[in-house]
C-alpha positions as CSV (number, residue, x, y, z in Angstrom):
1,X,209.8,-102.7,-22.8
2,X,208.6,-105.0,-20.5
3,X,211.0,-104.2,-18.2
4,X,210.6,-100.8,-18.2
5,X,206.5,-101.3,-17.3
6,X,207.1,-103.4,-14.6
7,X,209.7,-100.4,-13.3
8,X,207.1,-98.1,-13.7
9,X,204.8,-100.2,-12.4
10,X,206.9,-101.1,-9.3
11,X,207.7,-97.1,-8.4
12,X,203.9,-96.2,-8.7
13,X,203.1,-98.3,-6.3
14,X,206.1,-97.3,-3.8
15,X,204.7,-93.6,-4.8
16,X,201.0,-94.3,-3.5
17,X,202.3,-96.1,-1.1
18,X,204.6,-93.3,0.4
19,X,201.6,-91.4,0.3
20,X,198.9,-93.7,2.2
21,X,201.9,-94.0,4.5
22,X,201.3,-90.3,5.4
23,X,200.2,-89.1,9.1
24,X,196.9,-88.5,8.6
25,X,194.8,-85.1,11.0
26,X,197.5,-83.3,11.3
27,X,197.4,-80.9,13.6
28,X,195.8,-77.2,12.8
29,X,195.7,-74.4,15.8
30,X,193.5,-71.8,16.0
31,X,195.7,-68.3,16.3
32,X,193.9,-67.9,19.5
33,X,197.1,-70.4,20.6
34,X,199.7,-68.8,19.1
35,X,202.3,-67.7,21.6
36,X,204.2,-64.5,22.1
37,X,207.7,-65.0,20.4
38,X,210.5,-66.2,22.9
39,X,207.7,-67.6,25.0
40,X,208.9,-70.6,27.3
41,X,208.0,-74.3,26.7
42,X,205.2,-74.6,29.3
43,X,205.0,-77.7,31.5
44,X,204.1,-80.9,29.9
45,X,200.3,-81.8,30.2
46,X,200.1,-85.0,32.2
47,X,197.6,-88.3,32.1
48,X,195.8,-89.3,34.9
49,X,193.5,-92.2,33.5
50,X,191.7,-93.5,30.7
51,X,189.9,-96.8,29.8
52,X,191.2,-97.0,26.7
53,X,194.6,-96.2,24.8
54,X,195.3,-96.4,21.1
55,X,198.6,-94.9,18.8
56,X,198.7,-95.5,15.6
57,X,200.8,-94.2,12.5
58,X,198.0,-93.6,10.2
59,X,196.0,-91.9,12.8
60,X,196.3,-88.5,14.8
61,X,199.7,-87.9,13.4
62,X,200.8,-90.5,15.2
63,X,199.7,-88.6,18.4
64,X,198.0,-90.8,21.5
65,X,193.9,-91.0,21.4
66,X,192.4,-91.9,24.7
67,X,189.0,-92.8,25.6
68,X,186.3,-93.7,28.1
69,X,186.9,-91.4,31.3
70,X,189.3,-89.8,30.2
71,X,191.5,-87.2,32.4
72,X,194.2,-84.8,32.2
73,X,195.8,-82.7,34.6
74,X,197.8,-79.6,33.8
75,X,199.1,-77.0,36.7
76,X,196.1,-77.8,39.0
77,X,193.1,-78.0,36.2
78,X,191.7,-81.6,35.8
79,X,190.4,-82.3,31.9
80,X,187.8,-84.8,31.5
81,X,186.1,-86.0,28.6
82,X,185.2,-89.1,26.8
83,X,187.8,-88.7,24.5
84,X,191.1,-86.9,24.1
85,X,194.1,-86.6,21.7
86,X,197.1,-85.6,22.8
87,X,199.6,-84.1,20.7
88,X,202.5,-84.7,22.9
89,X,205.3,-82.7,20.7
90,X,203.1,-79.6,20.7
91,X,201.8,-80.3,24.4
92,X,198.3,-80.1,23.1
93,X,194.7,-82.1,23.9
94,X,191.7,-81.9,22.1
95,X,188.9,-83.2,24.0
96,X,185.2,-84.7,22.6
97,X,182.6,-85.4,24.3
98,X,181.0,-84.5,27.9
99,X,184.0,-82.3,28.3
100,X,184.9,-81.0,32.0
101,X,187.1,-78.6,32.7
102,X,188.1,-78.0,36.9
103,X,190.4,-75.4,37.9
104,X,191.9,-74.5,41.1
105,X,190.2,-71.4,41.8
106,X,186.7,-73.2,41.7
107,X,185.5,-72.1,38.2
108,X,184.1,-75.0,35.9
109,X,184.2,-75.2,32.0
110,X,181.6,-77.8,30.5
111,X,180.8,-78.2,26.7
112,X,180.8,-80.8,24.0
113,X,184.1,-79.8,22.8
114,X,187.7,-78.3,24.1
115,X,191.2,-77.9,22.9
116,X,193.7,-76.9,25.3
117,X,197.4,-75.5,24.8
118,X,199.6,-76.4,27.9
119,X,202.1,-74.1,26.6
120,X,200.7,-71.1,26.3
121,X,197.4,-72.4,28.4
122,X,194.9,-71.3,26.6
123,X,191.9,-73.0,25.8
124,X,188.4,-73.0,23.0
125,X,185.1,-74.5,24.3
126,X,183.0,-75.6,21.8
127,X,179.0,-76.1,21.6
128,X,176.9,-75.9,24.7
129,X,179.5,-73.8,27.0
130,X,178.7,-73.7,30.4
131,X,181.3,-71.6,32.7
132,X,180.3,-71.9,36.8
133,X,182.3,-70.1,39.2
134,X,180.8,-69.3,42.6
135,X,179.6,-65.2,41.2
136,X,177.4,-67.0,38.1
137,X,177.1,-69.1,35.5
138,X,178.1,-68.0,31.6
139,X,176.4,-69.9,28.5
140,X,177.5,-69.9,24.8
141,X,178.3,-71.8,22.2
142,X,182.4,-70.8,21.8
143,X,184.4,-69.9,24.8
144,X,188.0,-68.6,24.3
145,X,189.9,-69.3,28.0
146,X,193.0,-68.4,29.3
147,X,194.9,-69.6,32.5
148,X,197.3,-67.1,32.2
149,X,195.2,-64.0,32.6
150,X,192.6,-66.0,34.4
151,X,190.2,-64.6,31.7
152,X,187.4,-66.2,29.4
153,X,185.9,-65.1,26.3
154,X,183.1,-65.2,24.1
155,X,181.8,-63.8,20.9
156,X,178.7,-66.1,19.7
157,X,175.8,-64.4,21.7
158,X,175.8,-65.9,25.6
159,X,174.1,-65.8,28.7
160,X,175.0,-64.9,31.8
161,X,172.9,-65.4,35.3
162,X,173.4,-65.0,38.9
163,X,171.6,-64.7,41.5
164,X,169.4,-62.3,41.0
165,X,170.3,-61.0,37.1
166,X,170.1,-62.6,33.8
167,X,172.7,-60.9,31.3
168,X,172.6,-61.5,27.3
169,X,174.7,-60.3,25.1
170,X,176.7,-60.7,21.8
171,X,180.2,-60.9,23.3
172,X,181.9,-60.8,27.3
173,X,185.4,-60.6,28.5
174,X,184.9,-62.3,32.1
175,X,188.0,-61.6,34.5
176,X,188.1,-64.7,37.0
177,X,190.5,-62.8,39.2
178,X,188.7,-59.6,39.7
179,X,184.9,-60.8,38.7
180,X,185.0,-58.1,36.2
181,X,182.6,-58.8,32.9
182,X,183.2,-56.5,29.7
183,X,180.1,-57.1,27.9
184,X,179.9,-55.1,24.3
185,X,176.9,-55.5,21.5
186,X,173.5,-55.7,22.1
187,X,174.0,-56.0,25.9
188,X,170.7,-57.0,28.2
189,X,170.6,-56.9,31.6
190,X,167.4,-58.7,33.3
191,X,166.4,-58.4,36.7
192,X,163.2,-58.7,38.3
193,X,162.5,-54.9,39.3
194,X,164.4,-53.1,36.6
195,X,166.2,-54.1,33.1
196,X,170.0,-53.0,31.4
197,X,169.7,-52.6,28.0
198,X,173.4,-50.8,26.4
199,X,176.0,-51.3,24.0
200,X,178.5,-51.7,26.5
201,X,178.8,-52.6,29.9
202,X,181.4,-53.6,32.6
203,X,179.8,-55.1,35.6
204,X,181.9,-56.0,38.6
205,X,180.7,-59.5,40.3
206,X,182.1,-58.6,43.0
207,X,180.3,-55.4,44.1
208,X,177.7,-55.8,42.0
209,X,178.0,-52.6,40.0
210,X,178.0,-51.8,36.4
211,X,179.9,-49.0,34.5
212,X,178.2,-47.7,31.1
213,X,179.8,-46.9,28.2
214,X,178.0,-45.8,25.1
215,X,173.9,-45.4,25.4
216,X,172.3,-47.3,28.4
217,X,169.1,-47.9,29.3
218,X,167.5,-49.1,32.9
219,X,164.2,-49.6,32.9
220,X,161.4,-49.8,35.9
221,X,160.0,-52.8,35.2
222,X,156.8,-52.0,37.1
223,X,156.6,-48.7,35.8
224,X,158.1,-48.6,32.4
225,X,157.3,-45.3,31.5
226,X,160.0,-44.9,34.4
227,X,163.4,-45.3,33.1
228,X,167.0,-43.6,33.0
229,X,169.5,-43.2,29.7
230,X,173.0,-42.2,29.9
231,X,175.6,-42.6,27.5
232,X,178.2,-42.8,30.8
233,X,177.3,-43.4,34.2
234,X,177.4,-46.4,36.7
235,X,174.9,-48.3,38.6
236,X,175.0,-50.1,41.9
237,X,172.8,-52.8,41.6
238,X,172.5,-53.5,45.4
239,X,171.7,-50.1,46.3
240,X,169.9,-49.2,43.6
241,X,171.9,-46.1,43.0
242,X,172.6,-44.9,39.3
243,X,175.2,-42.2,39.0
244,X,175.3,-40.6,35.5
245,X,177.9,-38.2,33.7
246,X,177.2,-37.7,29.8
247,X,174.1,-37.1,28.2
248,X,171.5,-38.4,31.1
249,X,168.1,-38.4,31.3
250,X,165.8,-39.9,34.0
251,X,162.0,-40.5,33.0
252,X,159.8,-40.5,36.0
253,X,156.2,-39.5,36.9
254,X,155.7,-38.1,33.2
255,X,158.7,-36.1,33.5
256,X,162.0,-35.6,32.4
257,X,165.1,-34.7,34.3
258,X,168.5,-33.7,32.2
259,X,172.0,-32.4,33.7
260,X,176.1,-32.7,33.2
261,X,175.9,-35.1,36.1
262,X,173.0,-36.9,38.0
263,X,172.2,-39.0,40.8
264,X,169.4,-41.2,41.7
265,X,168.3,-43.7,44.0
266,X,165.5,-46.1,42.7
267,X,165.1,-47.1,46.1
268,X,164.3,-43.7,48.1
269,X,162.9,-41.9,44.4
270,X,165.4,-39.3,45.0
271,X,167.7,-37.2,42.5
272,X,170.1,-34.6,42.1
273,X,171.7,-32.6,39.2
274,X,174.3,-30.1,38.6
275,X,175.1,-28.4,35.7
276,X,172.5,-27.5,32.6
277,X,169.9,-29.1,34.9
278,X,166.4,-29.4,33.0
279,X,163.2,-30.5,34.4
280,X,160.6,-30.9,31.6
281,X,157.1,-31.5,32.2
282,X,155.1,-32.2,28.9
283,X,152.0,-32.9,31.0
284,X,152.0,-29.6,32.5
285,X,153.8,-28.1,29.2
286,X,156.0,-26.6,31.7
287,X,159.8,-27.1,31.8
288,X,162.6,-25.5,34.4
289,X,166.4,-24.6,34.5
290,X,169.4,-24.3,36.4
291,X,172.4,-25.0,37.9
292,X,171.5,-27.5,40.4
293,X,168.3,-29.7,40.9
294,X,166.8,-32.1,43.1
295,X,163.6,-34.5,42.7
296,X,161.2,-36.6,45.1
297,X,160.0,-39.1,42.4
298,X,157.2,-40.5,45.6
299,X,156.7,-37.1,46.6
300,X,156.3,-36.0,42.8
301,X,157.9,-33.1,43.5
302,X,161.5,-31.0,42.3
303,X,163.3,-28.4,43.3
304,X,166.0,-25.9,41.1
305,X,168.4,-23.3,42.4
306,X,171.6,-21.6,40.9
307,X,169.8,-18.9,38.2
308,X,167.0,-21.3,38.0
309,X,163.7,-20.2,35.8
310,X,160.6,-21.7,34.7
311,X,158.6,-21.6,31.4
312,X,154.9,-22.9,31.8
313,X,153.8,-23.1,28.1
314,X,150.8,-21.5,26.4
315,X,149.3,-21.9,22.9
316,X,149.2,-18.0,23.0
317,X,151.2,-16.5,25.4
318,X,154.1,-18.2,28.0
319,X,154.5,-17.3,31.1
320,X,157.9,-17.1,32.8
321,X,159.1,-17.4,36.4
322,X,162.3,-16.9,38.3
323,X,163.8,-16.1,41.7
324,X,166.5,-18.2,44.0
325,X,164.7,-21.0,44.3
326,X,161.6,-22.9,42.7
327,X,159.8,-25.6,43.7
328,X,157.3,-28.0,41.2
329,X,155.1,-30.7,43.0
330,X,151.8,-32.2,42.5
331,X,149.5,-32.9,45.2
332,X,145.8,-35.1,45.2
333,X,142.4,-32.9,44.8
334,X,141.0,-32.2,48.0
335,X,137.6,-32.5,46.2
336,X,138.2,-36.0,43.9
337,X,141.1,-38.2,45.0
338,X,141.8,-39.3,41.5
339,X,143.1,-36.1,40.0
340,X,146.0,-34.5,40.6
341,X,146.9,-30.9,41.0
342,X,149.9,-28.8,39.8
343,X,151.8,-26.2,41.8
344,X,154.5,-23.9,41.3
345,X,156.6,-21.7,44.0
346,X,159.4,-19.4,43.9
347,X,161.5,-18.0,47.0
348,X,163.2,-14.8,47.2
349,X,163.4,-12.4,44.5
350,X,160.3,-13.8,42.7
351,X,159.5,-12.7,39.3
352,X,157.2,-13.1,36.4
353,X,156.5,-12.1,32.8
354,X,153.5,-12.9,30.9
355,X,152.9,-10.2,27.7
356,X,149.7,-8.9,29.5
357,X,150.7,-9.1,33.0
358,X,154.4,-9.0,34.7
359,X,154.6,-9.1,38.5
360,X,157.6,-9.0,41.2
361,X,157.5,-10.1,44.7
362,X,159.6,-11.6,47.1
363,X,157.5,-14.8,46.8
364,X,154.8,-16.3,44.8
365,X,152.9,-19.5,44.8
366,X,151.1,-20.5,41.6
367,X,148.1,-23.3,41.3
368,X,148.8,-24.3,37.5
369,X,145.7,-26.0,37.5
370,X,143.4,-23.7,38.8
371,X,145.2,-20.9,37.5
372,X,145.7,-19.0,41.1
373,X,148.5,-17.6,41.8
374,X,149.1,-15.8,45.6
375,X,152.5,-13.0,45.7
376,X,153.7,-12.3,48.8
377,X,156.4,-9.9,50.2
378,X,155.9,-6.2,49.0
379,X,154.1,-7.7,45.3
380,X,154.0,-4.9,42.5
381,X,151.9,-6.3,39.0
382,X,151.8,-4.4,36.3
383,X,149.5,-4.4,33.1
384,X,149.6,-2.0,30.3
385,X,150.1,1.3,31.7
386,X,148.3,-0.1,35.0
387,X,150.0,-0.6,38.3
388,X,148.8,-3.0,41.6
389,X,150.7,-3.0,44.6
390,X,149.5,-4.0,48.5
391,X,150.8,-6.4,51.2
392,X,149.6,-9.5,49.1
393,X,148.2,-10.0,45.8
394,X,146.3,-13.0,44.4
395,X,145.8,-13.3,40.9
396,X,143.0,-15.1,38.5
397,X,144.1,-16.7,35.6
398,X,141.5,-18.5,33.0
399,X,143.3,-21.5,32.4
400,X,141.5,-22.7,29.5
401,X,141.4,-19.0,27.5
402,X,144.7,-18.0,28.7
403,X,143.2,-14.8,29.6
404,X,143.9,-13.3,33.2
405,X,140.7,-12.8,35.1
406,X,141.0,-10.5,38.0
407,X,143.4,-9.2,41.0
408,X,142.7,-9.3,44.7
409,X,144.7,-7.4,46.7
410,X,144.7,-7.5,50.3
411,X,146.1,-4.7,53.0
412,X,147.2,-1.5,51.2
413,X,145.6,-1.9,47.6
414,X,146.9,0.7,45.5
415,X,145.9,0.8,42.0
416,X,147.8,3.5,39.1
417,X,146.8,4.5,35.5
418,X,148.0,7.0,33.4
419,X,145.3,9.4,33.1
420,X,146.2,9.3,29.4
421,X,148.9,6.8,28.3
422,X,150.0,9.1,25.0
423,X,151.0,11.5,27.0
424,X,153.9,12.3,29.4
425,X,152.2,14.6,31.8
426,X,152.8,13.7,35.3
427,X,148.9,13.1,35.7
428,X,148.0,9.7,37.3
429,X,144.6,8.0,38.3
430,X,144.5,6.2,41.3
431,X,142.4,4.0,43.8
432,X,143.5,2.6,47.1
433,X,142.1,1.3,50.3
434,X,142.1,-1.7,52.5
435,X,140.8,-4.6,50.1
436,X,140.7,-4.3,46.1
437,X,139.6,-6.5,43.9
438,X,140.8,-5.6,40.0
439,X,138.4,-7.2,37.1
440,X,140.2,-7.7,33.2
441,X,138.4,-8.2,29.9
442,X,140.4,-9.2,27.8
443,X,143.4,-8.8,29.4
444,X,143.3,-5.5,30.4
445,X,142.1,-4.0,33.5
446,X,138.7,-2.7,33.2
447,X,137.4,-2.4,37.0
448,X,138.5,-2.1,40.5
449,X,136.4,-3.0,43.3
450,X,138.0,-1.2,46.6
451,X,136.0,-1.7,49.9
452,X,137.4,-0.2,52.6
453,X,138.8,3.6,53.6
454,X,138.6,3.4,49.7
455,X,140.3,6.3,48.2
456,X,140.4,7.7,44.9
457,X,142.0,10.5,43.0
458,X,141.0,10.3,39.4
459,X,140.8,12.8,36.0
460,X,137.8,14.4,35.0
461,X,137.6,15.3,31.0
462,X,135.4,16.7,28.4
463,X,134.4,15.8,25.2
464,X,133.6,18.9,22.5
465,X,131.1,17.1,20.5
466,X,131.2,18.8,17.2
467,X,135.1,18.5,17.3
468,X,135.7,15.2,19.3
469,X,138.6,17.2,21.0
470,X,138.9,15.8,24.6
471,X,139.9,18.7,27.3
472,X,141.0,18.3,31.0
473,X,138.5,20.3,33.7
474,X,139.7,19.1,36.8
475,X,140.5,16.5,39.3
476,X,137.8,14.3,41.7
477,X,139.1,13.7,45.3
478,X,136.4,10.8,46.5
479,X,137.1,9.0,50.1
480,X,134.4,6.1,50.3
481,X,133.3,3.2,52.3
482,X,133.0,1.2,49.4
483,X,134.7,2.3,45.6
484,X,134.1,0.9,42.4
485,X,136.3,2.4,39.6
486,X,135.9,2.2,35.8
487,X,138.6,1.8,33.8
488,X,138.7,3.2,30.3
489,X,141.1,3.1,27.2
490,X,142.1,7.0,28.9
491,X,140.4,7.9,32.0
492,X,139.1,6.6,35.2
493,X,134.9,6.7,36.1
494,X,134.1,6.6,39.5
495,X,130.8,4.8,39.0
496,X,130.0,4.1,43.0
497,X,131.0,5.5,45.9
498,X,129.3,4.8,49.3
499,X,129.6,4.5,53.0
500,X,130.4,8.3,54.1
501,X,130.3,9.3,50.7
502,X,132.3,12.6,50.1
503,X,133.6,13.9,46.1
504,X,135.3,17.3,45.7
505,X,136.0,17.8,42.6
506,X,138.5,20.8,41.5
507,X,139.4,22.6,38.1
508,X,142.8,22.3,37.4
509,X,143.6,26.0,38.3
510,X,142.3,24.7,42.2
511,X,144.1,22.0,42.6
512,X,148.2,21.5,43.5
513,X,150.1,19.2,42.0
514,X,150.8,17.9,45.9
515,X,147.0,17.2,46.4
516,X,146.9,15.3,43.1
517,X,149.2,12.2,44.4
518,X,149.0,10.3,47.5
519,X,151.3,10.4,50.1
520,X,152.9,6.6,49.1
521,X,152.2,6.8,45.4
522,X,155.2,5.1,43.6
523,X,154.7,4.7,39.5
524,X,157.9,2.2,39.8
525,X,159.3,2.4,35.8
526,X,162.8,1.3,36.6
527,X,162.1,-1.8,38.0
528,X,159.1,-3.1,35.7
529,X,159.6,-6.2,33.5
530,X,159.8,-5.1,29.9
531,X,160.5,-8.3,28.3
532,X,160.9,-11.9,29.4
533,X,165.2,-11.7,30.2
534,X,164.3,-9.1,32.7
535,X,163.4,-12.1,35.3
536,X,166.9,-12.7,35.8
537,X,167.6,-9.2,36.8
538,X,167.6,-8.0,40.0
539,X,166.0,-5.1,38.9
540,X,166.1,-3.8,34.6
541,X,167.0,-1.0,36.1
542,X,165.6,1.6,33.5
543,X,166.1,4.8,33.3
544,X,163.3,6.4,35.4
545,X,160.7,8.0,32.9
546,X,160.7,12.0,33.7
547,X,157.0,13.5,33.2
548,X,156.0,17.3,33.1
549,X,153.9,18.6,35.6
550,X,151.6,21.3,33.7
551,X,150.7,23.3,37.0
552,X,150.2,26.7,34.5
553,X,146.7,26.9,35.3
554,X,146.7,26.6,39.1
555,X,150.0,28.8,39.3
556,X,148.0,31.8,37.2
557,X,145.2,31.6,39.8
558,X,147.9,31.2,42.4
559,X,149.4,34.3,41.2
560,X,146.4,36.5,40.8
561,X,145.1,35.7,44.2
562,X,148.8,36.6,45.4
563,X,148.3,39.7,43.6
564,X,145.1,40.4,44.6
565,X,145.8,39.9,48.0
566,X,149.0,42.5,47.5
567,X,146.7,45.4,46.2
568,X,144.1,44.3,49.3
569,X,147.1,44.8,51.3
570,X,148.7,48.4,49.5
571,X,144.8,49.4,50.0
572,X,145.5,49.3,53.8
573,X,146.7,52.4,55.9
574,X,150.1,52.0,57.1
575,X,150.8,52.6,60.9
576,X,153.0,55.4,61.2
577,X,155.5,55.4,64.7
578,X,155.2,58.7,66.9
């Protein structure tokens, strides 16, 4: 029995012994190190110096721990640290302490800890990471490197700064061959005039451009208000030129410009877009489209051709605007430097609708603040059953009531009613002359103002007043100095007319239908504006609205003065020959 214990005892101890015998830190990899299979033993990482040497069994595996200026060399990179292990089977170093790591194209690792695989050559940096190459300078705390691909990479949350830009972000890919950084999550870009801010971002070192993917942000940092999105684009950071290609916005002046692709140049303020192009102006409650748009951020001005159009938005009633091309700019107040106002212009083929007022002309030019706008180029307006034509038109709009005030119309002023609107008699007020100035209420046309060679050929009716019935007795030819014109719910009143004064007025059985128009009277139906789609028309072209001429009168009294002259005639003796 005694034997036995002291066996036992004797093979215990071998036991414990066999395992306090045992290597000790063996070594673990990260899988960042593992190689590709069939990869080739890579070349054996070599000592330069040290201060210190120790191997011991119990220690490291048995592997070599150096210390005290420590340095490696592997392929041209020089390792430094205060101390290093080397794991000379695997061909492996982990370094602690003031680590340094130099490589032959000029980039330097520092941090407080590194291990290195000279096989596969791959490297992990480890608190306080500082990468230097001669493009910038990358911080974090974890740094995965490798020699192979010449590429390092982080996924801790880093820095990265340059000359002139400050970069954070939650992870970078940095190519050390082609200064290419892939920066995803969170991504920050920080510059003095402008910041980056996007959720991924490949920036070249090299040309100093970066390429967004996913939303993106730059920011005016003077003007922050001032700012581009994209959700792809690209940005030349020396130039200042962004180029943008999937839902893009730029923010400038108060004003927002969309399209399928833009271009802008911080620098010069200038932009372009193509495709869906939308310029919105909250401010002004106006927006525009097209096909293709260009702005002048200093200028605060924009331009839109290709179909373009433009909404200026009322509380009560929008108005609408097209034609080839329309221009948007803002200029200072002659009268109080401070404020700003608002114009709008459209070139060739200019049209607009407003419920209470449509107008064509090959040009118009509208003050949005002051609610003037000027139509040049053979102008027609129309309002109700009302037309205004002449060689320019300016029109009065109350801004604040919505409500258009008044017409001017200079050089051939021609303004038409429907002597009665119910009905479709070819039977026409009208008032022309050289200068006319048209008064609403309410948005209708109530008076016209005509001064001179004023004109007017207008419908007199009767009233019965037991039985309200309303008949027609005759037509009023006035020619005038000076007009002014009434307009009622169905009939014009001539209420002045002076200067060489002269009214005839016939009963409809004296008058011809020839006499009752004007030599250039054109009631234009197939061209008006029904509805606001008709700005993008050439012309609506509707059917041209066909009205009776009731000439019965004036032909009866036609035909018995015919007749009577016949009998007058039959009464005479007839010259016989000899």
């Amino acid at each position: 029995m005694q034997k036995f214990f002291i066996l036992l005892l004797f093979s215990t101890v071998q036991i414990f012994a066999q395992i306090n015998t045992q290597p000790k830190d063996v070594l673990v990899k990260d899988p960042y190190f593992n190689a590709p299979q069939n990869a080739q033993q890579g070349a054996k990482v070599r000592l330069i110096h040290s201060d210190f040497f120790q191997k011991t069994p119990d220690k490291y595996n048995g592997n070599p721990y150096f210390s005290g200026n420590v340095q490696f060399e592997h392929q041209g990179s020089l390792l430094s640290a205060d101390e290093v292990i080397f794991y000379q089977e695997q061909n492996f170093v982990k370094a602690i302490g003031n680590v340094k790591l130099q490589n032959s194209d000029g980039s330097v690792i520092t941090s407080g800890e590194m291990e290195y695989d000279g096989n596969t050559q791959k490297g992990i940096a480890r608190k306080n990471v500082v990468l230097t190459d001669p493009k910038q300078t990358i911080k974090t705390e974890t740094m995965y490197y490798d020699r192979v691909s010449n590429k390092a990479y982080f996924n801790t949350g880093g820095t990265i700064s340059d000359a002139t830009n400050t970069m954070y972000t939650k992870s970078a890919t940095y190519d050390l061959n082609t200064k290419m950084i892939d920066f995803t999550g969170n991504v920050k870009i920080n510059n003095p005039e402008y910041t980056v801010e996007g959720t991924n971002i490949k920036q070249n070192q090299n040309t100093n451009t970066a390429d967004f993917f996913g939303p993106t942000t730059i920011t005016n940092k003077k003007n922050p208000s001032n700012y581009v999105f994209t959700e792809r684009g690209s940005y030349n950071m020396n130039s200042k030129e962004v180029y943008l290609k999937k839902n893009s916005r730029i923010h400038y002046n108060g004003k927002i410009l969309t399209g399928d692709d833009i271009y802008f140049n911080q620098i010069t303020g200038f932009g372009k877009a193509t495709g869906n192009v939308t310029l919105r102006d909250p401010k002004e409650r106006r927006y525009m489209k097209g096909g293709y748009g260009e702005i002048y951020e200093k200028k605060d001005s924009a331009m839109m051709t290709e179909k373009p159009y433009a909404v200026k938005i009322l509380e009560k009633d929008s108005m609408y605007f097209s034609a080839q091309r329309i221009l948007a700019y803002q200029k200072i107040d002659d009268k109080d430097a401070l404020k700003k106002k608002s114009f709008l212009r459209a070139y060739r083929k200019a049209r607009m609708f407003k419920s209470n007022i449509q107008v064509r002309a090959d040009s118009l030019s509208f003050n949005e603040t002051d609610g003037i706008m000027h139509l040049f180029g053979k102008p027609i307006a129309w309002s109700g059953e009302k037309q205004v034509t002449g060689d320019k038109i300016e029109a009065y709009f109350d801004t604040e009531k919505e409500f258009i005030d008044s017409l001017k119309v200079v050089g051939n002023a021609f303004a038409i009613s429907k002597a009665d609107s119910l009905s479709m008699k070819d039977e026409f007020n009208q008032v022309k002359g050289k200068l006319m100035t048209v008064y609403y209420d309410q948005n209708d046309i109530k008076l016209a103002k005509v001064i001179g060679n004023a004109q007017a050929i207008t419908y007199a009716d009767d009233q019965n007043e037991k039985t309200k019935e309303v008949e027609r007795i005759g037509v009023t030819l006035s020619t005038c100095g000076t007009i002014e014109a009434e307009f009622e719910d169905r009939k014009v009143q001539i209420i002045s007319c002076n200067i060489g004064a002269n009214t005839d007025i016939y009963p409809m059985s004296k008058i011809s239908r020839e006499k009752r128009f004007f030599p250039d009277f054109n009631w234009n139906t197939k061209d008006r504006l029904r509805k606001w789609q008709d700005i993008f028309l050439e012309t609506p072209d509707y059917e041209e609205i066909k009205y009776e001429s009731d000439d019965k009168l004036f032909n009866a009294a036609q035909k018995a003065i015919d007749d009577a002259k016949a009998k007058e005639e039959a009464k005479k003796p007839k010259r016989v020959r000899k």
